[in-house]
PDB file with SEQRES, HELIX, SHEET and CRYST1 records, atoms N, CA, C and O in Angstrom:
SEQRES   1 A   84  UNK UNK UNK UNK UNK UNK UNK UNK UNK UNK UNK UNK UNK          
SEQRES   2 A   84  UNK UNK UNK UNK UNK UNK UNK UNK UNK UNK UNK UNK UNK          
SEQRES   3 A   84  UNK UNK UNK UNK UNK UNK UNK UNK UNK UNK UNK UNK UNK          
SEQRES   4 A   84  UNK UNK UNK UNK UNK UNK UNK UNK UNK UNK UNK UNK UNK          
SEQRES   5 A   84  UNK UNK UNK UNK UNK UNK UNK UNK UNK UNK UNK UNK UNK          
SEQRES   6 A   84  UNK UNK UNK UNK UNK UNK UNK UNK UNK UNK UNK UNK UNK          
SEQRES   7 A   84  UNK UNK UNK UNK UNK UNK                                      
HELIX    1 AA1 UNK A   10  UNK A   25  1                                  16    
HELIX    2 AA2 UNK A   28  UNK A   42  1                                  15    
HELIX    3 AA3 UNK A   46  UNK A   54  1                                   9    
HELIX    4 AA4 UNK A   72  UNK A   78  1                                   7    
CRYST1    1.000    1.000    1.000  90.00  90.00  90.00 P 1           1          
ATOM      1  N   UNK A   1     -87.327-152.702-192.599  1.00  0.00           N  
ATOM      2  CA  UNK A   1     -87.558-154.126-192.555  1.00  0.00           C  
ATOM      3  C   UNK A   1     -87.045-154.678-191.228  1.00  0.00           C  
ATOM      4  O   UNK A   1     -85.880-154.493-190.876  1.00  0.00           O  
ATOM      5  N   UNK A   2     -87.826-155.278-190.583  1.00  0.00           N  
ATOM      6  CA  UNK A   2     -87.101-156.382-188.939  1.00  0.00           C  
ATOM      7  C   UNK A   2     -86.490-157.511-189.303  1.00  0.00           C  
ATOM      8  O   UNK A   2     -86.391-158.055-190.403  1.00  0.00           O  
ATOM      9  N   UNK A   3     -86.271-157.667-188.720  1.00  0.00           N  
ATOM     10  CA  UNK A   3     -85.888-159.554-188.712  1.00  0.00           C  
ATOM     11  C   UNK A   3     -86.288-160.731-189.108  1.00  0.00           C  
ATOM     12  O   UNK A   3     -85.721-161.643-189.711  1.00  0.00           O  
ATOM     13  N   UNK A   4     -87.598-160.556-188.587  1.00  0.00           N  
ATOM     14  CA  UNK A   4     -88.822-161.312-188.971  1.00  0.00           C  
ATOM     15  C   UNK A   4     -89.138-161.777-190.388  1.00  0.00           C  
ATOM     16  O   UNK A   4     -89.186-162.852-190.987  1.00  0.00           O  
ATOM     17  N   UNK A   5     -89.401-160.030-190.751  1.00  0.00           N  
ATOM     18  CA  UNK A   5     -89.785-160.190-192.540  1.00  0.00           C  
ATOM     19  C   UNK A   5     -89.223-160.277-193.393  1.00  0.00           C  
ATOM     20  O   UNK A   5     -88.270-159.514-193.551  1.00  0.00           O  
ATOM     21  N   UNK A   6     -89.628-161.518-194.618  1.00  0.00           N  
ATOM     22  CA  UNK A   6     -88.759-161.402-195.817  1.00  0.00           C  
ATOM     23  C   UNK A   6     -88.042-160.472-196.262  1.00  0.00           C  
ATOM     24  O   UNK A   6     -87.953-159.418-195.632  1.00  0.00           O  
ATOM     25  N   UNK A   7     -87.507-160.632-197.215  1.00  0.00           N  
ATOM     26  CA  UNK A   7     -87.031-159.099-198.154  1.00  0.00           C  
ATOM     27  C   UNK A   7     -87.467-159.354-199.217  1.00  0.00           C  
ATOM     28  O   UNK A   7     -87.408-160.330-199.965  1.00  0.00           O  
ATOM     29  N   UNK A   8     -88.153-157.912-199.258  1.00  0.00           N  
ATOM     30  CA  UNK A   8     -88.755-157.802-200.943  1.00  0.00           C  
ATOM     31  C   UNK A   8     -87.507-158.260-201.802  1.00  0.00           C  
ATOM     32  O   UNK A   8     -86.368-158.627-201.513  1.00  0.00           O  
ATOM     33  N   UNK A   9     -88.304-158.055-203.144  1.00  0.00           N  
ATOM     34  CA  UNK A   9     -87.468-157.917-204.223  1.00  0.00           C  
ATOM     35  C   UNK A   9     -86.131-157.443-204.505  1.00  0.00           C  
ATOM     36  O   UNK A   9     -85.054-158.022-204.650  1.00  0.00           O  
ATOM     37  N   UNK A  10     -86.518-156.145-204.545  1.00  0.00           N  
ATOM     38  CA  UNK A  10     -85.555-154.875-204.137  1.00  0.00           C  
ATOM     39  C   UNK A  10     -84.202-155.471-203.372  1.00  0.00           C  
ATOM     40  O   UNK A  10     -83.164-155.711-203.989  1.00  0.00           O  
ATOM     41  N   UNK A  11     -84.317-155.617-202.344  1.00  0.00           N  
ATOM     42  CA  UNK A  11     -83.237-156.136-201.445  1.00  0.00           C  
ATOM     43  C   UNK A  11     -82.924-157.319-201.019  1.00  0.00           C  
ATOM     44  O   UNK A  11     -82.278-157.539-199.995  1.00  0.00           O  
ATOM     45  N   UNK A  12     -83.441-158.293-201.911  1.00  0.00           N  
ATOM     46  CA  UNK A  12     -82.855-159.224-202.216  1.00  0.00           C  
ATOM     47  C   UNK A  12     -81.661-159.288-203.462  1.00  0.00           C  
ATOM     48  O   UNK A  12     -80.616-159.938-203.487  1.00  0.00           O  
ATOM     49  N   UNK A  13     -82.287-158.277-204.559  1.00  0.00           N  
ATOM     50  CA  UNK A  13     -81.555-157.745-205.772  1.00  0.00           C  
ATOM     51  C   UNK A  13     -80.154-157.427-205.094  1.00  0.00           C  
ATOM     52  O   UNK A  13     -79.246-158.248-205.225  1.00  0.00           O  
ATOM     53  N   UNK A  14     -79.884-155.837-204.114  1.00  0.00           N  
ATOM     54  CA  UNK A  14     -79.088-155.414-203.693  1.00  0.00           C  
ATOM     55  C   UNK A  14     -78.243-156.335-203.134  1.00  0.00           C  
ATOM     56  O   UNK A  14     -77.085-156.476-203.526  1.00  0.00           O  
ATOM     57  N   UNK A  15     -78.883-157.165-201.979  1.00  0.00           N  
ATOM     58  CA  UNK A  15     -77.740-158.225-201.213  1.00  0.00           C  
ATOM     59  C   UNK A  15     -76.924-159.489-202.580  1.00  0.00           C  
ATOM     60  O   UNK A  15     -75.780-159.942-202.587  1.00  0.00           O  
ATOM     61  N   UNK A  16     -77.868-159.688-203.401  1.00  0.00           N  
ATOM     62  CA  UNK A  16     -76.965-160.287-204.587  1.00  0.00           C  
ATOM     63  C   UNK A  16     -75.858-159.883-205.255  1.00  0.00           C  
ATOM     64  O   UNK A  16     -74.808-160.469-205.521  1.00  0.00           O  
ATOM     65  N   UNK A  17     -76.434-158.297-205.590  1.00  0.00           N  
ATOM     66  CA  UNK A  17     -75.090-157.596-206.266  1.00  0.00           C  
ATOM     67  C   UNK A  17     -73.989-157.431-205.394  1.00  0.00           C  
ATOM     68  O   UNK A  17     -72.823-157.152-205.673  1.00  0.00           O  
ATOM     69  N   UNK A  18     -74.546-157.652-204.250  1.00  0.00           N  
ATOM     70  CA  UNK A  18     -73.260-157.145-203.265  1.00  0.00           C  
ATOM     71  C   UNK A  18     -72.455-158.208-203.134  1.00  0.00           C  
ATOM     72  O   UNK A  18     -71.330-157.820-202.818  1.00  0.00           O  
ATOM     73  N   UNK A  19     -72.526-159.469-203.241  1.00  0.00           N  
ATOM     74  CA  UNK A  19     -72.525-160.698-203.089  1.00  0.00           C  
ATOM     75  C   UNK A  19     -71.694-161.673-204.277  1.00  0.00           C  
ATOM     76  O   UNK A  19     -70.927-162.630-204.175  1.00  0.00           O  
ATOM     77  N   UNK A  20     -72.366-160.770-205.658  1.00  0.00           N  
ATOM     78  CA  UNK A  20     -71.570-161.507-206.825  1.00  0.00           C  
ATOM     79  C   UNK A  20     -70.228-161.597-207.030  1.00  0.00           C  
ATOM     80  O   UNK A  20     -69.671-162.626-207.411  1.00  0.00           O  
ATOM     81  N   UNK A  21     -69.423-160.070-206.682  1.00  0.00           N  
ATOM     82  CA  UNK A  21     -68.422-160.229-206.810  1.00  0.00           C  
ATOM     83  C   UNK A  21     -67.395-161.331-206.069  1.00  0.00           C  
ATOM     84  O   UNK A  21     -66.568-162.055-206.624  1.00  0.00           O  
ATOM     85  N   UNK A  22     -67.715-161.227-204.619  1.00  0.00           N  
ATOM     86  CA  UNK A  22     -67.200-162.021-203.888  1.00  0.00           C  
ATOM     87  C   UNK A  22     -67.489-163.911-204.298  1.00  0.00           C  
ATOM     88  O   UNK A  22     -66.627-164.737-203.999  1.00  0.00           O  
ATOM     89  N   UNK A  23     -68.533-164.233-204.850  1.00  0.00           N  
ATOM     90  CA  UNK A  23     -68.688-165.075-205.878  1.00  0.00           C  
ATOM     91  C   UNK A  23     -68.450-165.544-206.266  1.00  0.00           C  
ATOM     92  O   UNK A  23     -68.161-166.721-206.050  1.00  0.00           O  
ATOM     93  N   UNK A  24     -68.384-164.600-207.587  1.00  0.00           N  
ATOM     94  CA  UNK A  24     -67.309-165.057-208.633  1.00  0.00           C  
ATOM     95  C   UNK A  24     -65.649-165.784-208.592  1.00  0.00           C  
ATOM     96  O   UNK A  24     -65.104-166.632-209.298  1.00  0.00           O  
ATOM     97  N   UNK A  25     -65.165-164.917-207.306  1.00  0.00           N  
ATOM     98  CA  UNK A  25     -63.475-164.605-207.336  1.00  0.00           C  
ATOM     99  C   UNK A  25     -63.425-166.068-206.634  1.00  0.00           C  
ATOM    100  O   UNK A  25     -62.376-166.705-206.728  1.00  0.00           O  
ATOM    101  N   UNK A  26     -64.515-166.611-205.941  1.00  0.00           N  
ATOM    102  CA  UNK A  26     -64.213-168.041-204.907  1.00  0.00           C  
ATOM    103  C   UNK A  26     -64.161-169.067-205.596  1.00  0.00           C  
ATOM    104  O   UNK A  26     -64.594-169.235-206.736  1.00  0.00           O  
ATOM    105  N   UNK A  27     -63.509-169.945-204.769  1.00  0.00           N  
ATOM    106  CA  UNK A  27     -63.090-171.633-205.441  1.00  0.00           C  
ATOM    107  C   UNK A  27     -64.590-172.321-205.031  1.00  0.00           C  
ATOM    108  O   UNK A  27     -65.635-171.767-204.690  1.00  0.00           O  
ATOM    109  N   UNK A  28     -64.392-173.192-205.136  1.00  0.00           N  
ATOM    110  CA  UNK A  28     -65.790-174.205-205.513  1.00  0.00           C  
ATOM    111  C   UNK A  28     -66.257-174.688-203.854  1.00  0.00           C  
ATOM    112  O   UNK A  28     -67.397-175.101-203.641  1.00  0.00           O  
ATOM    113  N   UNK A  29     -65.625-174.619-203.176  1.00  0.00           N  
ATOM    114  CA  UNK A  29     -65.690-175.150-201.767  1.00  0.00           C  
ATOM    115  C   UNK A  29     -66.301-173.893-200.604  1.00  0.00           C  
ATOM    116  O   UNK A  29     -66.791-173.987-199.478  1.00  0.00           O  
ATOM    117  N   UNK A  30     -65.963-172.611-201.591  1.00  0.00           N  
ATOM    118  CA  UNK A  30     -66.175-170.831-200.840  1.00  0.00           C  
ATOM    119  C   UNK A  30     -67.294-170.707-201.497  1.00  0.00           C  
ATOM    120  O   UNK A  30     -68.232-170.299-200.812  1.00  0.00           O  
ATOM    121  N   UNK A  31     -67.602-171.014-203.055  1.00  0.00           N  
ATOM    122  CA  UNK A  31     -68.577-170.924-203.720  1.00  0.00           C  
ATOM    123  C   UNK A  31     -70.017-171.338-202.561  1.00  0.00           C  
ATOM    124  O   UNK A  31     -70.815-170.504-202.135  1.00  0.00           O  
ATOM    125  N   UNK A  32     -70.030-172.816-202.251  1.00  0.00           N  
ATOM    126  CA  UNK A  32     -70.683-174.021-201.605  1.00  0.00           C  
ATOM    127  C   UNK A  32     -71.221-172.850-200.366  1.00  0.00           C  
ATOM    128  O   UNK A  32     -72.372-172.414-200.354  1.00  0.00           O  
ATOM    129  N   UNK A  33     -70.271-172.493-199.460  1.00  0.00           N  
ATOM    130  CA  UNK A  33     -70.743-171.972-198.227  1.00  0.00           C  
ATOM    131  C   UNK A  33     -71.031-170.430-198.416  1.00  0.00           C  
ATOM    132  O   UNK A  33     -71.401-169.694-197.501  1.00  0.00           O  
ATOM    133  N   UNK A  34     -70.786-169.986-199.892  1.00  0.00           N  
ATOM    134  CA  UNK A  34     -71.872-168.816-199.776  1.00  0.00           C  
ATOM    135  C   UNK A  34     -72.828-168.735-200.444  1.00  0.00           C  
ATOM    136  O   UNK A  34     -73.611-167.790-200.534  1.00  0.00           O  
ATOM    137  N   UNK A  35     -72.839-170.005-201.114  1.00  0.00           N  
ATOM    138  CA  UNK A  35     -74.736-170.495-201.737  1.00  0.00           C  
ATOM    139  C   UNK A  35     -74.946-170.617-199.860  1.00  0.00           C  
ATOM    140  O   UNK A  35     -75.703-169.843-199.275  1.00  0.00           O  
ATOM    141  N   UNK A  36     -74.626-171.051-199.562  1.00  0.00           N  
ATOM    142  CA  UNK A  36     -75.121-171.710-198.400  1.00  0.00           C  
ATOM    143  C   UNK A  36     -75.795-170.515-197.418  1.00  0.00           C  
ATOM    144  O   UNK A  36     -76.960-170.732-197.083  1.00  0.00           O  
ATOM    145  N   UNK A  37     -75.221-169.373-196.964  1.00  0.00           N  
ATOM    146  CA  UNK A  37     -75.068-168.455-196.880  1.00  0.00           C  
ATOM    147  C   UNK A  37     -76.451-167.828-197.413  1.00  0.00           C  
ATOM    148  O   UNK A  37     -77.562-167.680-196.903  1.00  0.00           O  
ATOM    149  N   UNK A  38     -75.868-167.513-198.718  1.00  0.00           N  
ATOM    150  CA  UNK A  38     -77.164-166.523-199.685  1.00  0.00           C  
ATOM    151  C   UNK A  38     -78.405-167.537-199.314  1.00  0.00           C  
ATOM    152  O   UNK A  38     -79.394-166.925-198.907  1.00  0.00           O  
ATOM    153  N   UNK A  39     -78.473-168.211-199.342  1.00  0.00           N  
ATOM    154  CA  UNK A  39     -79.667-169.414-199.308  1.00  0.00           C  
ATOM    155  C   UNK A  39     -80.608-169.030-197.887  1.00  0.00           C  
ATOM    156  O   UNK A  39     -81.836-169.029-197.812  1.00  0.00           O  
ATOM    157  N   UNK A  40     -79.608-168.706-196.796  1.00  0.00           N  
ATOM    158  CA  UNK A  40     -80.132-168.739-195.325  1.00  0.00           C  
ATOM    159  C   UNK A  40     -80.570-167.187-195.215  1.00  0.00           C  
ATOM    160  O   UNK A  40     -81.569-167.033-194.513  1.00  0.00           O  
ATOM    161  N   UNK A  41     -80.061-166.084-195.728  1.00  0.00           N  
ATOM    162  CA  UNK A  41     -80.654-164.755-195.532  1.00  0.00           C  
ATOM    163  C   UNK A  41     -81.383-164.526-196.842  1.00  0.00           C  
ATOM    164  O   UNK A  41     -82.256-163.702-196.570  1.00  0.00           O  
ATOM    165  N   UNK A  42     -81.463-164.844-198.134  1.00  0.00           N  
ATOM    166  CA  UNK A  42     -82.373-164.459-198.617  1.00  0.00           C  
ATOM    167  C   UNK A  42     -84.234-165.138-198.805  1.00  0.00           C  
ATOM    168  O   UNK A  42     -85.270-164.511-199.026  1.00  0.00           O  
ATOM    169  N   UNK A  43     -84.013-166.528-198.613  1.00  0.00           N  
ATOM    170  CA  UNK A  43     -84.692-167.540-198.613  1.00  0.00           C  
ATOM    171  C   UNK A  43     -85.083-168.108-200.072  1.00  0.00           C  
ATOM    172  O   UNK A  43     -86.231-168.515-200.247  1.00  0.00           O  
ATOM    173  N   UNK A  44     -84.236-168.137-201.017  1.00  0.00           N  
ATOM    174  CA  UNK A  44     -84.620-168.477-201.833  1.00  0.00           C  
ATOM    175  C   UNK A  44     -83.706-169.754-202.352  1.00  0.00           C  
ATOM    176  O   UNK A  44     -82.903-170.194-201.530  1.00  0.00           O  
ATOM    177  N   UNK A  45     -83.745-170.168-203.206  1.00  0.00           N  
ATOM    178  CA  UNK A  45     -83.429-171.518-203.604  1.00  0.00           C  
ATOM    179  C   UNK A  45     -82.415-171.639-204.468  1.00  0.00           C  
ATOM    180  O   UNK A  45     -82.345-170.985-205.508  1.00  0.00           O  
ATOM    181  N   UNK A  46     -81.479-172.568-204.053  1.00  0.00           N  
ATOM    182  CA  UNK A  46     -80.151-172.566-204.415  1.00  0.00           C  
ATOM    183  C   UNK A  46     -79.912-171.983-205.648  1.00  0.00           C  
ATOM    184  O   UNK A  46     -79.389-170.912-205.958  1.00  0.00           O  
ATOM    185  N   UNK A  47     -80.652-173.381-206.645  1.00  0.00           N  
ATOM    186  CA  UNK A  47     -80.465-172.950-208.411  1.00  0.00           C  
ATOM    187  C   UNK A  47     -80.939-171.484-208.808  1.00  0.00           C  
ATOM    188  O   UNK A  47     -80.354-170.826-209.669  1.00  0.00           O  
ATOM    189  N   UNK A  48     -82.061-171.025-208.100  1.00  0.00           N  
ATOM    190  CA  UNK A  48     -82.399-169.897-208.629  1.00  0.00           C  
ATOM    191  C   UNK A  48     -81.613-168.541-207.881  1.00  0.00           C  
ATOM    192  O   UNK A  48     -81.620-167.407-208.361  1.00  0.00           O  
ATOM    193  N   UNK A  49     -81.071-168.863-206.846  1.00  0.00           N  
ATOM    194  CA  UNK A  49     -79.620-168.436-206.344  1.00  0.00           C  
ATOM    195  C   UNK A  49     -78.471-168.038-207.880  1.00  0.00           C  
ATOM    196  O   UNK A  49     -78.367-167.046-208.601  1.00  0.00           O  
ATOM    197  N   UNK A  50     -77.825-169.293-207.843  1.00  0.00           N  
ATOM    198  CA  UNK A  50     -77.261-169.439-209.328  1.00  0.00           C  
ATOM    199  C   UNK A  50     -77.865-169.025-210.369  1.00  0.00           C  
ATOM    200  O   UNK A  50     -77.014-168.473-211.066  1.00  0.00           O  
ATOM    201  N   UNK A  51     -78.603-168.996-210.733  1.00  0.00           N  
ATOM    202  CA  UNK A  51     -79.303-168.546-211.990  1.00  0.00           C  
ATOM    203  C   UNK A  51     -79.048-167.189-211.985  1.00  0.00           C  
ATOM    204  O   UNK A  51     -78.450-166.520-212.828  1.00  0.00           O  
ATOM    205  N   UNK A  52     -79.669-166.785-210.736  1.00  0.00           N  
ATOM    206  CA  UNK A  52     -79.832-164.788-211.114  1.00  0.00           C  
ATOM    207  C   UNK A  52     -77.755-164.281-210.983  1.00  0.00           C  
ATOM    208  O   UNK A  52     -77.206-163.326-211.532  1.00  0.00           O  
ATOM    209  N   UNK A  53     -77.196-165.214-210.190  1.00  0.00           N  
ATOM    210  CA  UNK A  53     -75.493-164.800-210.501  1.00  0.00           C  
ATOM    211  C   UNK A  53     -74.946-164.661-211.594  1.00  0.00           C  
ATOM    212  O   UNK A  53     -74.340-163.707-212.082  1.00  0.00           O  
ATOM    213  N   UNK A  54     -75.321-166.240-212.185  1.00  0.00           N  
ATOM    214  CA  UNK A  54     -74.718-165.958-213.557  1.00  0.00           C  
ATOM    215  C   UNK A  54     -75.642-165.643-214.815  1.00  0.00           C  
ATOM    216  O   UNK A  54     -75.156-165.824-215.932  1.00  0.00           O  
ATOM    217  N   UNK A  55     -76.647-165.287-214.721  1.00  0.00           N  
ATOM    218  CA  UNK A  55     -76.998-164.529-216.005  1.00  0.00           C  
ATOM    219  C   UNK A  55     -77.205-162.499-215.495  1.00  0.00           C  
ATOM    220  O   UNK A  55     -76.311-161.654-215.541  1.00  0.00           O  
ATOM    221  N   UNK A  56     -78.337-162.339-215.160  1.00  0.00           N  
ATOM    222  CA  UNK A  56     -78.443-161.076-215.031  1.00  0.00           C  
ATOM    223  C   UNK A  56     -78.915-160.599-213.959  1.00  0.00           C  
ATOM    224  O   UNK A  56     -80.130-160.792-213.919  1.00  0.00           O  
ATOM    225  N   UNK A  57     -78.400-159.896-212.786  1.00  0.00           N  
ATOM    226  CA  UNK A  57     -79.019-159.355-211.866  1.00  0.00           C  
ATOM    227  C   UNK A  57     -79.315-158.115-211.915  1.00  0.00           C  
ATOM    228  O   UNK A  57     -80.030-157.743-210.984  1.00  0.00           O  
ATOM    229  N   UNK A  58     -79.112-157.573-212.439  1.00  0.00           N  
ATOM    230  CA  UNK A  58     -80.313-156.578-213.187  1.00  0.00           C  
ATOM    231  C   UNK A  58     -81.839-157.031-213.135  1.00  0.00           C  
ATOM    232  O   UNK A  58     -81.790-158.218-213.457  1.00  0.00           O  
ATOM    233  N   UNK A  59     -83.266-156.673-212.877  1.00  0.00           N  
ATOM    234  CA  UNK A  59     -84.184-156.893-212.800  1.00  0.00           C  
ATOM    235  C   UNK A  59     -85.165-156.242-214.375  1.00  0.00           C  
ATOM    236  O   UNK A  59     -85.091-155.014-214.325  1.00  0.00           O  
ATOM    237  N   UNK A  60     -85.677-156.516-215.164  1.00  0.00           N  
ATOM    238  CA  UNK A  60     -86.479-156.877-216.747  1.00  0.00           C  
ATOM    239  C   UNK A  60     -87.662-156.286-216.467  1.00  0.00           C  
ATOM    240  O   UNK A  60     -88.574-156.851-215.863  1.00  0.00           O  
ATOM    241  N   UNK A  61     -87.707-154.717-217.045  1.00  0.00           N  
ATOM    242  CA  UNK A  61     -88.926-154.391-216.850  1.00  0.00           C  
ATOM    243  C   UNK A  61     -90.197-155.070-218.164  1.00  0.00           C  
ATOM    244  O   UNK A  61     -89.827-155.177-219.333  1.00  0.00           O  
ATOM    245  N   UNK A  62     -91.418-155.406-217.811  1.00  0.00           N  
ATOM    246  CA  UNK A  62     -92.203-156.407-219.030  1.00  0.00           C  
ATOM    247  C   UNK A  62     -92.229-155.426-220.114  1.00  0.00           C  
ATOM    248  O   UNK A  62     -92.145-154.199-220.159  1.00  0.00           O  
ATOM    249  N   UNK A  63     -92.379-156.416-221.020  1.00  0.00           N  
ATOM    250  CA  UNK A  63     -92.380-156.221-222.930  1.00  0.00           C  
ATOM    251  C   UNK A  63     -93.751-155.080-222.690  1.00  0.00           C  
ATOM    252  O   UNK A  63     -93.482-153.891-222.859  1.00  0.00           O  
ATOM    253  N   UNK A  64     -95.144-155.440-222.314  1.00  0.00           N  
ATOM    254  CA  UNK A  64     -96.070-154.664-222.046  1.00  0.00           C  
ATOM    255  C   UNK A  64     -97.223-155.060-220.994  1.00  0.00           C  
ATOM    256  O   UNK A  64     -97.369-156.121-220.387  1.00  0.00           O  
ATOM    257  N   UNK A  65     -97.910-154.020-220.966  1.00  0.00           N  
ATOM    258  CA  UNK A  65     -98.908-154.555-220.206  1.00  0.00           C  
ATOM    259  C   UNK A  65    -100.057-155.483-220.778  1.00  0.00           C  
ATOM    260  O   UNK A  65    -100.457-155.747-221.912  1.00  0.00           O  
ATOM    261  N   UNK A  66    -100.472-155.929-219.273  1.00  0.00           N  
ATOM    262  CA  UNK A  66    -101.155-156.961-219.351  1.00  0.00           C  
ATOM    263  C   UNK A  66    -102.699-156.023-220.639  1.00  0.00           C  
ATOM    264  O   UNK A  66    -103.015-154.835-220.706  1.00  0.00           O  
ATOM    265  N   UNK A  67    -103.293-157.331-221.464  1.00  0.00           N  
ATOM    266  CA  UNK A  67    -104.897-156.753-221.500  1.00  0.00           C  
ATOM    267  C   UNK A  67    -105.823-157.477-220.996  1.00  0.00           C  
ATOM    268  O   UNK A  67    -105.571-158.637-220.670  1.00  0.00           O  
ATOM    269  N   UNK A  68    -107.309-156.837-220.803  1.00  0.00           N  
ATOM    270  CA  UNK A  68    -108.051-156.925-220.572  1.00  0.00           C  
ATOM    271  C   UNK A  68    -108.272-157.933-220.949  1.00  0.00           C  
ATOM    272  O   UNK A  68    -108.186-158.371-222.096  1.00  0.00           O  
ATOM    273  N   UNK A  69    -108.773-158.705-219.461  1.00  0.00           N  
ATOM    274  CA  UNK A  69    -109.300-160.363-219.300  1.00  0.00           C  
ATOM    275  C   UNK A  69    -110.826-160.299-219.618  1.00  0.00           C  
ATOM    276  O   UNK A  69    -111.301-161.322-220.111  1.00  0.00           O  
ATOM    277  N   UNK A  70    -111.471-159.482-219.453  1.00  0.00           N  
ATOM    278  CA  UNK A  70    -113.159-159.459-219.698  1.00  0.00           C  
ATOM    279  C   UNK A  70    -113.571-158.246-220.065  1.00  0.00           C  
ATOM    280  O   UNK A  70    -113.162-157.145-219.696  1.00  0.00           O  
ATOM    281  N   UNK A  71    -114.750-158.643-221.123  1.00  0.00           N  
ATOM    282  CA  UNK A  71    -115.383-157.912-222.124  1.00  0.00           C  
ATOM    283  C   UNK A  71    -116.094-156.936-221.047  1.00  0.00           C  
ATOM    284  O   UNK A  71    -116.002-156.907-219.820  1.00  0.00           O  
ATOM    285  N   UNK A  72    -117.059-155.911-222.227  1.00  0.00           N  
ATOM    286  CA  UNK A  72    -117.549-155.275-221.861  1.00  0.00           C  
ATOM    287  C   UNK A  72    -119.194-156.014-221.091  1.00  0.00           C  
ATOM    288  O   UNK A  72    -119.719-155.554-220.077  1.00  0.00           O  
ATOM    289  N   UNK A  73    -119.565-156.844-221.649  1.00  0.00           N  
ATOM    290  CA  UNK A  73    -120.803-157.226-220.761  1.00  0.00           C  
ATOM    291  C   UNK A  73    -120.555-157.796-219.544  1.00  0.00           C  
ATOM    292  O   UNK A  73    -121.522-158.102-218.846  1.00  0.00           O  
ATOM    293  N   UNK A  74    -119.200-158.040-219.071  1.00  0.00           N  
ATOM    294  CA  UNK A  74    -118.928-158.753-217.243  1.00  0.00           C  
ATOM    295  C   UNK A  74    -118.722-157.439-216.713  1.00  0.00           C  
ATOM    296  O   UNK A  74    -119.011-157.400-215.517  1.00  0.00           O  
ATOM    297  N   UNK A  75    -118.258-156.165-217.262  1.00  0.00           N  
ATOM    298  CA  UNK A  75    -117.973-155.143-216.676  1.00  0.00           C  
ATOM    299  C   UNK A  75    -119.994-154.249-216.337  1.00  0.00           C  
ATOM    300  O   UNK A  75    -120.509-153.630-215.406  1.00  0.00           O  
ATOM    301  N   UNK A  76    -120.285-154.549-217.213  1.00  0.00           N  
ATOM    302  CA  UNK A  76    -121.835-154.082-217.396  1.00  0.00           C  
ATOM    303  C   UNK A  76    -122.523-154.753-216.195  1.00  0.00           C  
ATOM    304  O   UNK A  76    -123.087-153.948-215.455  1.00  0.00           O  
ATOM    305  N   UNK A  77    -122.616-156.216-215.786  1.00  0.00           N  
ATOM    306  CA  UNK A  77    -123.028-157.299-214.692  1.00  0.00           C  
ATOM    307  C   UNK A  77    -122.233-156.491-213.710  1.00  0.00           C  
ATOM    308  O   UNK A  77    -122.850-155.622-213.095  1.00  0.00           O  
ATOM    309  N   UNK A  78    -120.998-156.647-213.482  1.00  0.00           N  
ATOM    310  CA  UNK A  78    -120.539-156.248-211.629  1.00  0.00           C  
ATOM    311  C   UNK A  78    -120.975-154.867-211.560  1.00  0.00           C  
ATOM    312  O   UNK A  78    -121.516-154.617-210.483  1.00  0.00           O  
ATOM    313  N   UNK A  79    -120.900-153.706-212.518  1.00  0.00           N  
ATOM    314  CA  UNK A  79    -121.519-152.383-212.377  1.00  0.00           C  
ATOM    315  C   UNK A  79    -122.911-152.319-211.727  1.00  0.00           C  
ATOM    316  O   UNK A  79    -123.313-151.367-211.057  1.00  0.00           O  
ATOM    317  N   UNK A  80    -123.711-153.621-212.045  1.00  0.00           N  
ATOM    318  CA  UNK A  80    -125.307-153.771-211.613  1.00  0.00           C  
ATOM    319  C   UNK A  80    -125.449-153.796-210.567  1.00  0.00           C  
ATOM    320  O   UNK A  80    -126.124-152.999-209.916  1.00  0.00           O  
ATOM    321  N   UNK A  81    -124.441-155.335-209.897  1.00  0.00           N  
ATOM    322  CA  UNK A  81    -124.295-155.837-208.312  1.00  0.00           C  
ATOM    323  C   UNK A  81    -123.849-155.246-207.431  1.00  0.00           C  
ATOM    324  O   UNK A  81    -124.111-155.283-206.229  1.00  0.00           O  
ATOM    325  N   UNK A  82    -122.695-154.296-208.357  1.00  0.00           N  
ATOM    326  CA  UNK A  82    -121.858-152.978-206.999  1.00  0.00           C  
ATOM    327  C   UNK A  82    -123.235-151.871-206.564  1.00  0.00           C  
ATOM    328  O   UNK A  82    -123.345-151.245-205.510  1.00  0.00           O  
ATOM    329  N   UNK A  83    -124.237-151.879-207.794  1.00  0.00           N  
ATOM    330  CA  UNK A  83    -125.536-150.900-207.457  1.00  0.00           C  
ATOM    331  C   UNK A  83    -126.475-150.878-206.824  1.00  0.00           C  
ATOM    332  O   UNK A  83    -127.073-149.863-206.470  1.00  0.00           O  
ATOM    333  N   UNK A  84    -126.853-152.380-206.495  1.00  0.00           N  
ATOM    334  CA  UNK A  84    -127.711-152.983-206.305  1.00  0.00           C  
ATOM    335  C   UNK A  84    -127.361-153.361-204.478  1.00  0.00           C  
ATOM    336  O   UNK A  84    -128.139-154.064-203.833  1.00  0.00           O  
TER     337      UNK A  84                                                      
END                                                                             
């Protein structure tokens, strides 16, 4: 990753965990300037900053997968146009 580009997921996750502890242990004024902080290298937004600290930074793999948005006759139509 450069400079330039965001950070995925992934390492935004990592720089949090790395981050919580030091966190946690701060007064409300240390708290302030490392929201402030987390805010400027990860780019994300304060509350949702807070949110992923104090509940789970751990990342939720889904309940299941997605299903199928369209029947079999839209699949039958684009099969025609991809032929055609």
């Amino acid at each position: 990753m450069s400079e330039t580009e965001p950070m995925n997921i992934n390492e935004r996750r990592k720089y949090l965990n790395k981050m919580w502890g030091r966190f946690k242990r701060a007064n409300k004024r240390e708290k302030i300037k490392l929201l402030d902080e987390m805010e400027a290298v990860i780019g994300m937004h304060r509350k949702s900053i807070i949110r992923i600290l104090n509940n789970q930074l751990s990342r939720k793999k889904r309940s299941g997968e997605r299903g199928r948005t369209y029947g079999e006759d839209v699949d039958d139509t684009i099969r025609k146009i991809a032929l055609s």
